[in-house]
N, C-alpha and C positions, 0 to 999 in steps of 0.2 A: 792437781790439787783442787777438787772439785768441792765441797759441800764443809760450812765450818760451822754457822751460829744454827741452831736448832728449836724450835717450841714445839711441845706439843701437850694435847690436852687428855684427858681417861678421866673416868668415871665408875661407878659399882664398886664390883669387885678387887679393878685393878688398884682404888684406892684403899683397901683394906690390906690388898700386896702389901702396896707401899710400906704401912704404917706396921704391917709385920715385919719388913726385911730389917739390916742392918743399921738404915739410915736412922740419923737421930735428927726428930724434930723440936724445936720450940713450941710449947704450946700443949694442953691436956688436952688427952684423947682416949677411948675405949678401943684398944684392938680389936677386940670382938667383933664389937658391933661396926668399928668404921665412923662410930657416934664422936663430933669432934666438940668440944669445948670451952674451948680457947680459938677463934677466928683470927687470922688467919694460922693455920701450922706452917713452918717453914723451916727448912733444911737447906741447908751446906753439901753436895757430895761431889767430891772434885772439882773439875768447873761448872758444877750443874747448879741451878736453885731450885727446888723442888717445893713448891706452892698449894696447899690445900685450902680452900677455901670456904668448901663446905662438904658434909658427906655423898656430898652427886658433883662434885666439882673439883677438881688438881690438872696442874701442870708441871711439866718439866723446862725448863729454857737452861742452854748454853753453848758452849762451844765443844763439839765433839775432837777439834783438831787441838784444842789448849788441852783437855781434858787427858787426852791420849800420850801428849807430849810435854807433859808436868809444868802446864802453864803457858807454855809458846805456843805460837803458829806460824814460824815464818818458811819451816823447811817443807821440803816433798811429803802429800799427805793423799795418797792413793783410794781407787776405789774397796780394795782391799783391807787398807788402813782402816776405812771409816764403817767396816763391815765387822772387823772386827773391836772395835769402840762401841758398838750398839750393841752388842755383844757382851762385850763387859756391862754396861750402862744395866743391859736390862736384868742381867745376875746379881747384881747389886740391887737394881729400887723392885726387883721381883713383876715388874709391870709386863705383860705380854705386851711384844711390838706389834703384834697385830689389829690390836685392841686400842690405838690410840689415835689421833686424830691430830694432823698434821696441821700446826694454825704458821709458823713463820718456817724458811726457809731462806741460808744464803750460799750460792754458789757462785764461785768465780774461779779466776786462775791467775799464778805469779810468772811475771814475765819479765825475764834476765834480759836490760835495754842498754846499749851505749854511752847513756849519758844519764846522768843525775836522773833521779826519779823525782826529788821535787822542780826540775828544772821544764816536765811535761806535765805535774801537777799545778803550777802557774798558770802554762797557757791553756790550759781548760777553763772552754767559755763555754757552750752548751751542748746539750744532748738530745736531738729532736728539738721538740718546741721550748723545752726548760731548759732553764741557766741554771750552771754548776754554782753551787753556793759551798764556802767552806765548814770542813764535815768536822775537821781537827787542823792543829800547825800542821800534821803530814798529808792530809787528803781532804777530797773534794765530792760533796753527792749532786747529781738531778734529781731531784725530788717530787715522784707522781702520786696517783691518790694513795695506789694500791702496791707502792713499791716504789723502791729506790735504785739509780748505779751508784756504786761508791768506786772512786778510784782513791788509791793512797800508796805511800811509800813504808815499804817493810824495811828498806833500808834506814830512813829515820824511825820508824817505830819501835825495831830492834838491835839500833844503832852498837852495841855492844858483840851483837849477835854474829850480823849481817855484816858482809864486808862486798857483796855484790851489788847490782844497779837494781834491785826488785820493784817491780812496780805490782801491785794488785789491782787489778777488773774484779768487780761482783755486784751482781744482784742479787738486793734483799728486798725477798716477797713478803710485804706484813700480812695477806693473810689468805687464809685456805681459796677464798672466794678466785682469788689470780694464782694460786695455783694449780688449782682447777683448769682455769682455764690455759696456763701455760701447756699442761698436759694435757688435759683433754684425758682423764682418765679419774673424774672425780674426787672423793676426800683420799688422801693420803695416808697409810700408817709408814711405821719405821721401815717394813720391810720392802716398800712401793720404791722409798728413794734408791733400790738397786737395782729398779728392773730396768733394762737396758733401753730400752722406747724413752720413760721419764727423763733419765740421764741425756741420751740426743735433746729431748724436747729442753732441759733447762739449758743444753749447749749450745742449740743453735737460737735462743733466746737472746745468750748472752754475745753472740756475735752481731746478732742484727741489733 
C-alpha cells in the first residue's frame, strides 16, 4: 500500500483541458481561451480538489487511494491499484500525466501488529533528532522542514471498518525540492511515481 495523498501542479494547455473536461468549476471562465474570471476556480471531483488560480497556474491535490475506494483507505491499495486511479484521474480532468509537476507526495505502508495500535502510538517519543508531536486522537508526526513521518492507527480511524491491529508508517514529502532529492531523478510527473528506481528510492526512505 504504497502512495495515497497526491499534489500536483500544470500549466498552458493542460489548463484549458481541465476547464474543457467534465469537471465543474465554481467561478467564470472562457473555455476558449483558458481566460479565467472569477480567481480562484475550484472543483469537487472525487476525492480530488482541483484549484485554478490563474490562467498559467492549477493544481490537483488528494488522495488517489480514498478516491479509488469511494472514500476509504484503510484496505490493500497496490501498485497496480494506484496505476490504475491515475488513469481514471486523468480521463476525467483531461490533464496529460506527463505534463504536470509533482509538488507533495505520501508514501507509506499498513502493518497488521499484535497489540493495539494506539497502544505503540503512545510510546512514540522521537524520530531522529525531532519529537513525535500529536498529528490527531489516532497518530503522531516528526516534523522536518521539508517533510513529515506520520504514524497513526487505521484501526481507530476506520473503527467501523477495521477490526484488525493496523498501524500506518508514511512520509509526507511537502515539496518537489525533497523529492528530488529522495529520487535523485529531478521534477516528477504522474507517470515517474511507477518507475520502479523512484518506488525503491521512497521505500528504502521510509525504512531508514
Amino acid at each position: 500500500m504504497p502512495y495515497d495523498f497526491l499534489k500536483y501542479n500544470f500549466s498552458g494547455d493542460e489548463i484549458k483541458n481541465v476547464l474543457s473536461s467534465s469537471v465543474e468549476f465554481i467561478g467564470e471562465h472562457q473555455i476558449k481561451s483558458g481566460e479565467v474570471h472569477d480567481y480562484q476556480l475550484i472543483a469537487k471531483c472525487n476525492d480530488y480538489t482541483v484549484r485554478i488560480s490563474s490562467s498559467t497556474y492549477a493544481e490537483i491535490a488528494g488522495s488517489i487511494h480514498k478516491s479509488s475506494n469511494s472514500g476509504f483507505n484503510y484496505n490493500d491499495f497496490t501498485i497496480n491499484d494506484a496505476s490504475r486511479e491515475i488513469i481514471n484521474l486523468t480521463n476525467i480532468s483531461g490533464v496529460n500525466p506527463y505534463l504536470v509537476k509533482l509538488t507533495t507526495i505520501e508514501f507509506g505502508v499498513n502493518i497488521i501488529i499484535p497489540w493495539t495500535p494506539d497502544y505503540i502510538v503512545r510510546k512514540l517519543k522521537f524520530h531522529s533528532h525531532r519529537w513525535f508531536t500529536s498529528m490527531t486522537i489516532i497518530g503522531k508526526n516528526a516534523i522536518y522542514d521539508q517533510w513529515k513521518i506520520k504514524v497513526y492507527s487505521k484501526l481507530d480511524q476506520w473503527s467501523r471498518l477495521v477490526s484488525d491491529n493496523v498501524l500506518r508508517f508514511e512520509n509526507h514529502y511537502g515539496n518537489d525540492e525533497k523529492i528530488t532529492r529522495v529520487t535523485r531523478c529531478g521534477a516528477m510527473n504522474l507517470i515517474d511515481l511507477f518507475n520502479a528506481t523512484n518506488i525503491d528510492a521512497f521505500r528504502s526512505d521510509l525504512i531508514n
